[in-house]
N, C-alpha and C positions, 0 to 999 in steps of 0.2 A: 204657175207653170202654164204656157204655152200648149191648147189641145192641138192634136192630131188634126182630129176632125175637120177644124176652123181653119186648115189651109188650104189653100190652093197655090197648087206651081204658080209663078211670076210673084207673088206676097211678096213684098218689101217687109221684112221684119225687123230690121236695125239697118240706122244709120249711126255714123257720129265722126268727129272729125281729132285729129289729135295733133295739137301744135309740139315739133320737135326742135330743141332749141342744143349747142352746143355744149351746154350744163347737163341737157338730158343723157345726150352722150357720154359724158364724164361720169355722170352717177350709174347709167346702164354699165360702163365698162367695171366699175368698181364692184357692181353686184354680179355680174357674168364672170368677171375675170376674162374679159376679150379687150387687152390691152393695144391691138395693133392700131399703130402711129396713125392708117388711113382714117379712123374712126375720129381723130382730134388735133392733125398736123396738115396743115394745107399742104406744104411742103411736098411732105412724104407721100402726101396722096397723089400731086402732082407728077411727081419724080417717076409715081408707076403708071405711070398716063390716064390716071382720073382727072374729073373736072375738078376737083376739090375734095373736101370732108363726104364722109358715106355715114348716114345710120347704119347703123348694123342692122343688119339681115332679119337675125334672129328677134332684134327690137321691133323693125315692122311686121314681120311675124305673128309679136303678140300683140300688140296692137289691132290687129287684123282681127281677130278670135276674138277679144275683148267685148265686143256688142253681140256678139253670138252668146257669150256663155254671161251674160246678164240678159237676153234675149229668155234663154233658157231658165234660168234663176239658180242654177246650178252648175259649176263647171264641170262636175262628174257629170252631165248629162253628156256631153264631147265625147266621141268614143274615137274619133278619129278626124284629123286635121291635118291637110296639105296643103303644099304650095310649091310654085315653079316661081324663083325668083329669076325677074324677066328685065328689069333696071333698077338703075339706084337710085336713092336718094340722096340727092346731094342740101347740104347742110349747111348754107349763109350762115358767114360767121355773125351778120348783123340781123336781118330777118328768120334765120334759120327755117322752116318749112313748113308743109301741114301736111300730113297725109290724112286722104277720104278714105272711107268704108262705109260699102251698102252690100245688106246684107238678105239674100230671094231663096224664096223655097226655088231649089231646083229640081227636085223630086223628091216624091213621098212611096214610103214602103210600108203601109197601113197594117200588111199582117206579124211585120216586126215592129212597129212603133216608132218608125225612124224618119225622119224628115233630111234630107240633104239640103244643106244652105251652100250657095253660093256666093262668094263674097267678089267683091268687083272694089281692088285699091287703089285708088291713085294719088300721084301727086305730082303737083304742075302741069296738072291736066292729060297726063301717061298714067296707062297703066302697069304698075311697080310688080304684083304680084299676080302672077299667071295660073289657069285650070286652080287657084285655091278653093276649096271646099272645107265643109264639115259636116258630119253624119253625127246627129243629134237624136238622142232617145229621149222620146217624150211619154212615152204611157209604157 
């Protein structure tokens, strides 16, 4: 586990990259139960004026959190995680995508044991997900 002590605001504490392909989509919608067509129909995603296929939201979401709570060694260490979805991910049906994650102390709260991470996600060189953060307890 990650001390307290040993950070400093600006710490880069996780990175990692996750290749999202339109199978992943299919199995995410199968475990979520978020069956809508934009997630896996060009068509349909077209027809409502997307560029194409989208990850789902909630998929980059977790995604997102994923290097934080192996960062932590624990996901119960999480006590709290948001996010402002701010674009999408669109989803080549041939190459399909990669979404970044880096992950910075944003502030530390030494007399509760909590460190704020910042996370900063992109893909295709935008940033997808907005003010996302997590408040992590570490001692």
């Amino acid at each position: 586990m990650p001390a307290l002590d040993d950070l400093t605001i600006g710490d880069v504490v996780a990175e990692a990259t996750y290749p999202i392909t339109r199978d992943t989509l299919v199995r995410y919608a199968g475990a979520s139960g978020d069956f809508n067509p934009i997630h896996y129909r060009d068509s349909v995603a077209k027809a409502v004026g997307l560029p194409g296929v989208l990850a789902h939201g909630m998929l980059t979401m977790g995604f997102a959190v994923q290097p934080v709570s192996d960062w932590a060694g624990d996901p119960g260490r999480v006590l709290d995680y948001q996010v402002r979805f701010t674009r999408p991910v669109v989803v080549d049906p041939e190459l399909g995508a990669v979404v970044s994650v880096v992950a910075k102390v944003g502030a530390l709260e030494p007399e509760a044991g909590i460190a704020r991470i910042d996370l900063t996600v992109t893909f295709d060189n935008a940033t997808v997900l907005g003010k996302a953060q997590a408040r992590v307890r570490l001692s």
